[in-house]
FIKOLZA-1660 file (N, C-alpha, C; in steps of 0.1 Angstrom, whole numbers, plus 5000, padded with zeros to 4 digits):
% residues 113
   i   px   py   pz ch aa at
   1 4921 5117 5021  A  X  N
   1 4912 5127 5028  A  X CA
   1 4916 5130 5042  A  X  C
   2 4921 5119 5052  A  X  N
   2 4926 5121 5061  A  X CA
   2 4940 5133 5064  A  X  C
   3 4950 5128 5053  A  X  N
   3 4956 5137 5056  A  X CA
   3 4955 5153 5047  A  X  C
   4 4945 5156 5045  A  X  N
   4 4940 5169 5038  A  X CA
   4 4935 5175 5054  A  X  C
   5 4926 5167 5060  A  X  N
   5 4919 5172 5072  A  X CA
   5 4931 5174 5081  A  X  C
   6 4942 5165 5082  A  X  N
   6 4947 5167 5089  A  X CA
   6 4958 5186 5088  A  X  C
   7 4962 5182 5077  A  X  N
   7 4969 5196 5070  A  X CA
   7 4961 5210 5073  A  X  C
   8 4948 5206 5069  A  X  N
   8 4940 5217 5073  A  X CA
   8 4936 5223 5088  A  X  C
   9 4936 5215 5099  A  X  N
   9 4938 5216 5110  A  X CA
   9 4948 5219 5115  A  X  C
  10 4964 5217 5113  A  X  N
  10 4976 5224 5115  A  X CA
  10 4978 5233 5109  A  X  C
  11 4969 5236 5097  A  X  N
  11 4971 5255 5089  A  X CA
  11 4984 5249 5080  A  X  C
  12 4986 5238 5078  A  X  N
  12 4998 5230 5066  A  X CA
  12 4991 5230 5056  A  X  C
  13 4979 5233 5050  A  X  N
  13 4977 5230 5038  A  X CA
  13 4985 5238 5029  A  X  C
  14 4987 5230 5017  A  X  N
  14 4998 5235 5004  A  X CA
  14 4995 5227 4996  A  X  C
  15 4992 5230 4984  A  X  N
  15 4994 5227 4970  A  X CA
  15 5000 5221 4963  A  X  C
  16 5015 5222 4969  A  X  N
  16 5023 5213 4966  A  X CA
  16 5023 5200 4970  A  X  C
  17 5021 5198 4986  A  X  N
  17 5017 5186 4988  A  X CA
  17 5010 5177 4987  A  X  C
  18 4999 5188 4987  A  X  N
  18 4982 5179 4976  A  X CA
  18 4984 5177 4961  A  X  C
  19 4995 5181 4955  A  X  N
  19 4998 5174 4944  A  X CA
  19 5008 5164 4947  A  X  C
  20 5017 5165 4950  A  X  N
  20 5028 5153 4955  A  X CA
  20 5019 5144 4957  A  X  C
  21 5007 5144 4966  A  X  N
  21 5002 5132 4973  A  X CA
  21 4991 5126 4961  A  X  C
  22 4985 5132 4956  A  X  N
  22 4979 5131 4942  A  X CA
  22 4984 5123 4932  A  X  C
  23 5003 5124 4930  A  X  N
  23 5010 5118 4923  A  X CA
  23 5013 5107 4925  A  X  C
  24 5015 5108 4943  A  X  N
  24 5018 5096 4950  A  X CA
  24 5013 5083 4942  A  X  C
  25 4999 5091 4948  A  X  N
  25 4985 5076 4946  A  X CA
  25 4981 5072 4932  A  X  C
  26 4990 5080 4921  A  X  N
  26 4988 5075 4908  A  X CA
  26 5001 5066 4907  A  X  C
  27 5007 5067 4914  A  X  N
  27 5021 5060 4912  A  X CA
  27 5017 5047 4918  A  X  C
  28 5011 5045 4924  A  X  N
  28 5004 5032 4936  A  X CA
  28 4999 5025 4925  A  X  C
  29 4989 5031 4918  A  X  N
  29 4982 5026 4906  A  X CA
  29 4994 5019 4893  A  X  C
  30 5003 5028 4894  A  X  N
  30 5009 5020 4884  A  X CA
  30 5016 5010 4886  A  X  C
  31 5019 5007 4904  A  X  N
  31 5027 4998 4907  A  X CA
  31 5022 4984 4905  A  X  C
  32 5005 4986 4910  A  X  N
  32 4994 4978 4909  A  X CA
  32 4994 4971 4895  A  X  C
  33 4992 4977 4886  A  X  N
  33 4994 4976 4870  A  X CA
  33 5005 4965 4869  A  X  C
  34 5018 4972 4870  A  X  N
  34 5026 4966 4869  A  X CA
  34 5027 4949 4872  A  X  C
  35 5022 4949 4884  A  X  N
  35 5022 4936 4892  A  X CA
  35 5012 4928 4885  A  X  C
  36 5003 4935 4882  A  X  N
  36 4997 4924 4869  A  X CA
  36 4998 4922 4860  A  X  C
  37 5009 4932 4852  A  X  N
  37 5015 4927 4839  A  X CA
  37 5026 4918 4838  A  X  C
  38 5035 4917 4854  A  X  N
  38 5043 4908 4855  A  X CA
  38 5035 4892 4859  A  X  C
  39 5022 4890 4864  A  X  N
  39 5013 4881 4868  A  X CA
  39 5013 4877 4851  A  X  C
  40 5006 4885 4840  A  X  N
  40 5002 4880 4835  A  X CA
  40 5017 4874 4822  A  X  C
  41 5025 4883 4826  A  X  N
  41 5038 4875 4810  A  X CA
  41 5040 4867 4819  A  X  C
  42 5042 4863 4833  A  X  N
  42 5048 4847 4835  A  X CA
  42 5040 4838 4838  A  X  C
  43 5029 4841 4839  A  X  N
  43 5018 4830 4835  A  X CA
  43 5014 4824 4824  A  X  C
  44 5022 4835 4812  A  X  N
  44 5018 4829 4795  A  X CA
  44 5035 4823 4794  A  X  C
  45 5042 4827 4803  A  X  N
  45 5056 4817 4800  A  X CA
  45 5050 4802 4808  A  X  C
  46 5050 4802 4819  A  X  N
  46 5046 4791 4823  A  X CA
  46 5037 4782 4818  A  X  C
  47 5023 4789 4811  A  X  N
  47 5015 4776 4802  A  X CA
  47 5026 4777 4788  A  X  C
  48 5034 4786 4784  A  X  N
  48 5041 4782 4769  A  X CA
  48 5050 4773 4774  A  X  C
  49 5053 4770 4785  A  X  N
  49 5066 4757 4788  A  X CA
  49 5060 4744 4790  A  X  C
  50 5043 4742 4793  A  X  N
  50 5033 4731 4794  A  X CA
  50 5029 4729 4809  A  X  C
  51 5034 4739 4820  A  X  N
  51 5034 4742 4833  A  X CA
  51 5015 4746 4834  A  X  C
  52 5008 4735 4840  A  X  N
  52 5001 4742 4844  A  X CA
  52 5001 4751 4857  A  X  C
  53 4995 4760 4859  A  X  N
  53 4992 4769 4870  A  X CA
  53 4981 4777 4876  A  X  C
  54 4977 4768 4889  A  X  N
  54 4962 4778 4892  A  X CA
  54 4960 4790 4898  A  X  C
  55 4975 4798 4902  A  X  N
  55 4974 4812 4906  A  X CA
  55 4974 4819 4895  A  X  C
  56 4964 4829 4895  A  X  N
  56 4961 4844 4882  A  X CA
  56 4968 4852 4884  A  X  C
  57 4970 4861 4900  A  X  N
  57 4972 4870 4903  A  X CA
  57 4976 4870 4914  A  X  C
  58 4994 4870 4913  A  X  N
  58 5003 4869 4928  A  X CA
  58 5010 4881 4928  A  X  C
  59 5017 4886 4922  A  X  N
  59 5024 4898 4927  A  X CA
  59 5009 4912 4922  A  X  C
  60 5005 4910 4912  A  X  N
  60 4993 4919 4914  A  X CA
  60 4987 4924 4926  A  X  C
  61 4982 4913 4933  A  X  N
  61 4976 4910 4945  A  X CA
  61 4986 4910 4957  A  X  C
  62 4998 4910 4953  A  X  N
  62 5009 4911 4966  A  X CA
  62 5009 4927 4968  A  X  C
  63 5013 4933 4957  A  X  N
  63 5014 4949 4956  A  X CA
  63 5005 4954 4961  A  X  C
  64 4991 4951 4961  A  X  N
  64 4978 4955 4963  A  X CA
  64 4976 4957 4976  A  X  C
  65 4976 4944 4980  A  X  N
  65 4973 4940 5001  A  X CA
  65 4988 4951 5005  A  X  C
  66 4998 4949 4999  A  X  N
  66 5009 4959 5006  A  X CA
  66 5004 4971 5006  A  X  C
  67 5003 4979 4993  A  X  N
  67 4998 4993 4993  A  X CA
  67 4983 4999 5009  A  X  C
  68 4974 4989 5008  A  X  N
  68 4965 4990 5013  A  X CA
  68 4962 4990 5026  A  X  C
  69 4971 4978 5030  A  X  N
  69 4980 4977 5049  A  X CA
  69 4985 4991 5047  A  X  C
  70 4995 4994 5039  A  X  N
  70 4996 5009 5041  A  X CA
  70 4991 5019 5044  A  X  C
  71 4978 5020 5032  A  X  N
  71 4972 5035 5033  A  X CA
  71 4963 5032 5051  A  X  C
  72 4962 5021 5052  A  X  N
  72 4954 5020 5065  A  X CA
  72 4957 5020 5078  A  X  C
  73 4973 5024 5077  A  X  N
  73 4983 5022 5091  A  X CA
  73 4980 5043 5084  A  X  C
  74 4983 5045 5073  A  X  N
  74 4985 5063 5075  A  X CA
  74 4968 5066 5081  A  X  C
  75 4960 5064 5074  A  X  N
  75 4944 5069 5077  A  X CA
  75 4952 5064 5095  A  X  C
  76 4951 5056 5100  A  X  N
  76 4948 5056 5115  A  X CA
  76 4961 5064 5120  A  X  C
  77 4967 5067 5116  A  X  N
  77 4981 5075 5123  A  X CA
  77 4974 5093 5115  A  X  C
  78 4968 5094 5111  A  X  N
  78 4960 5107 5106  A  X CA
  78 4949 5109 5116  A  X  C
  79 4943 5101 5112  A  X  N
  79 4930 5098 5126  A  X CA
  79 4940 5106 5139  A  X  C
  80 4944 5100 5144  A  X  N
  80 4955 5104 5154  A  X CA
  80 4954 5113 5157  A  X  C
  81 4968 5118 5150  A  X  N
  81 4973 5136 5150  A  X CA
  81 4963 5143 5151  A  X  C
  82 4952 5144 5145  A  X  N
  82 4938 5153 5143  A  X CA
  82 4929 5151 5157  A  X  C
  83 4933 5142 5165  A  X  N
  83 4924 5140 5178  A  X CA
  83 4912 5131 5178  A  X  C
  84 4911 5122 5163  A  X  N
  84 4901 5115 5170  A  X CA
  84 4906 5102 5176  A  X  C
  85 4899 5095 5184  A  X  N
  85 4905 5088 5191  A  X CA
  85 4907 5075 5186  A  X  C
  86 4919 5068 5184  A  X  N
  86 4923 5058 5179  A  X CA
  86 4921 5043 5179  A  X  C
  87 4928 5033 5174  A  X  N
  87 4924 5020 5179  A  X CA
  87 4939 5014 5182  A  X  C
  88 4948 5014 5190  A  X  N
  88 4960 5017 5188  A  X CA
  88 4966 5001 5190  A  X  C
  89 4953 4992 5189  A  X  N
  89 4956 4973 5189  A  X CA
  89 4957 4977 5175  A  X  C
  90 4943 4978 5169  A  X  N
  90 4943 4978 5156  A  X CA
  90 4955 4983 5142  A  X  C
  91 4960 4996 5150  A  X  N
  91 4974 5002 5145  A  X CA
  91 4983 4989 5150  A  X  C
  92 4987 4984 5158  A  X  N
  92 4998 4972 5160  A  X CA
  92 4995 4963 5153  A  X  C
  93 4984 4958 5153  A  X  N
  93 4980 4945 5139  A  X CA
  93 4984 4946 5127  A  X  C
  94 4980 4959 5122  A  X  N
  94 4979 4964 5108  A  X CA
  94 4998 4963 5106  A  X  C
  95 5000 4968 5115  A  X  N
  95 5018 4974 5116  A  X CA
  95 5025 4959 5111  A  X  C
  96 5019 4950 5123  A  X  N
  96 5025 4940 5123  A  X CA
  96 5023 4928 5107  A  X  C
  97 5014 4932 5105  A  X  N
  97 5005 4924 5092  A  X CA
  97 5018 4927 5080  A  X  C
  98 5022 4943 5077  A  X  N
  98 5031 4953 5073  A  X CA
  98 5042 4942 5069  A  X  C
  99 5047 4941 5079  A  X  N
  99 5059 4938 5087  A  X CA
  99 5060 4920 5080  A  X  C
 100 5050 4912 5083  A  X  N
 100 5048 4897 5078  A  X CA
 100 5047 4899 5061  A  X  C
 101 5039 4905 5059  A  X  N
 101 5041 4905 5041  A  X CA
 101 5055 4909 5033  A  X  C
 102 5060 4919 5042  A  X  N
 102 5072 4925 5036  A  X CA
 102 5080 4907 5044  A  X  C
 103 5081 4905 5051  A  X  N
 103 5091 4894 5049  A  X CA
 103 5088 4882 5043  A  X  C
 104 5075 4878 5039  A  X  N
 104 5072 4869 5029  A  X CA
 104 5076 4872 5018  A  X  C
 105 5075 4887 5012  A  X  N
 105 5075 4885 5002  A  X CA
 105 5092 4890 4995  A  X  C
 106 5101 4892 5008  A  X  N
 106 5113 4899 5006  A  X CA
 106 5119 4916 5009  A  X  C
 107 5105 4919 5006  A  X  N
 107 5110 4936 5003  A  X CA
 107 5110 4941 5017  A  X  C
 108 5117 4956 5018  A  X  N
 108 5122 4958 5029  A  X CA
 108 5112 4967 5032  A  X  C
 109 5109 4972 5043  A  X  N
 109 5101 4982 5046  A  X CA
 109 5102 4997 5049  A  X  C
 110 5099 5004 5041  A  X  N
 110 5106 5019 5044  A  X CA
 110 5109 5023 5056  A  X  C
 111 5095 5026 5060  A  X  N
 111 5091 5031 5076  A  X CA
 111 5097 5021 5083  A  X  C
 112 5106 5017 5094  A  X  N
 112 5108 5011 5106  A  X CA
 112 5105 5015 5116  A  X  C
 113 5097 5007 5122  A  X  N
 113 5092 5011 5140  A  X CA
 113 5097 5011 5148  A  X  C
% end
């Protein structure tokens, strides 16, 4: 929503991009999915080898908190551009939070600051 308001206030709204961004966030969804279909076949490898194990949902739940740190560093960098007035610790937290998950968990991070 943020960045619709935003597009609409610089006279950038397009169609195209409100579908791109539409596709985006289905694609988010499937990443989500994903991470708990790989949660759940190596959790039925692991009890089929006699391994017990008390985590359900780790890359599910990894993908999840990443996408979400995400959308919440764009809403406050949207907030922004559009003038309302920011929290710009809160943007360094979130950034930084970003920043700790992606090296726990390996993956690189698109955006560099």
């Amino acid at each position: 929503m943020t960045g619709m308001i935003k597009a609409y206030i610089r006279a950038e709204l397009n169609s195209k991009f409100g579908i791109k961004g539409i596709l985006k966030k289905l694609c988010y969804m499937v990443m989500v999915a994903v991470g708990a279909a790989v949660d759940y076949l190596l959790r039925g490898a692991v009890i089929g080898a006699g391994i017990t194990l008390d985590v359900k949902l780790f890359f599910g739940m990894l993908v999840t908190v990443w996408l979400t740190i995400n959308e919440l560093i764009s809403v406050m960098e949207n907030l922004a551009a559009i003038g309302v007035p920011g929290f710009p610790r809160l943007q360094r937290i979130l950034k930084r939070l970003r920043r700790t998950v992606a090296d726990e968990s390996g993956a690189s991070d698109e955006k560099k600051e």
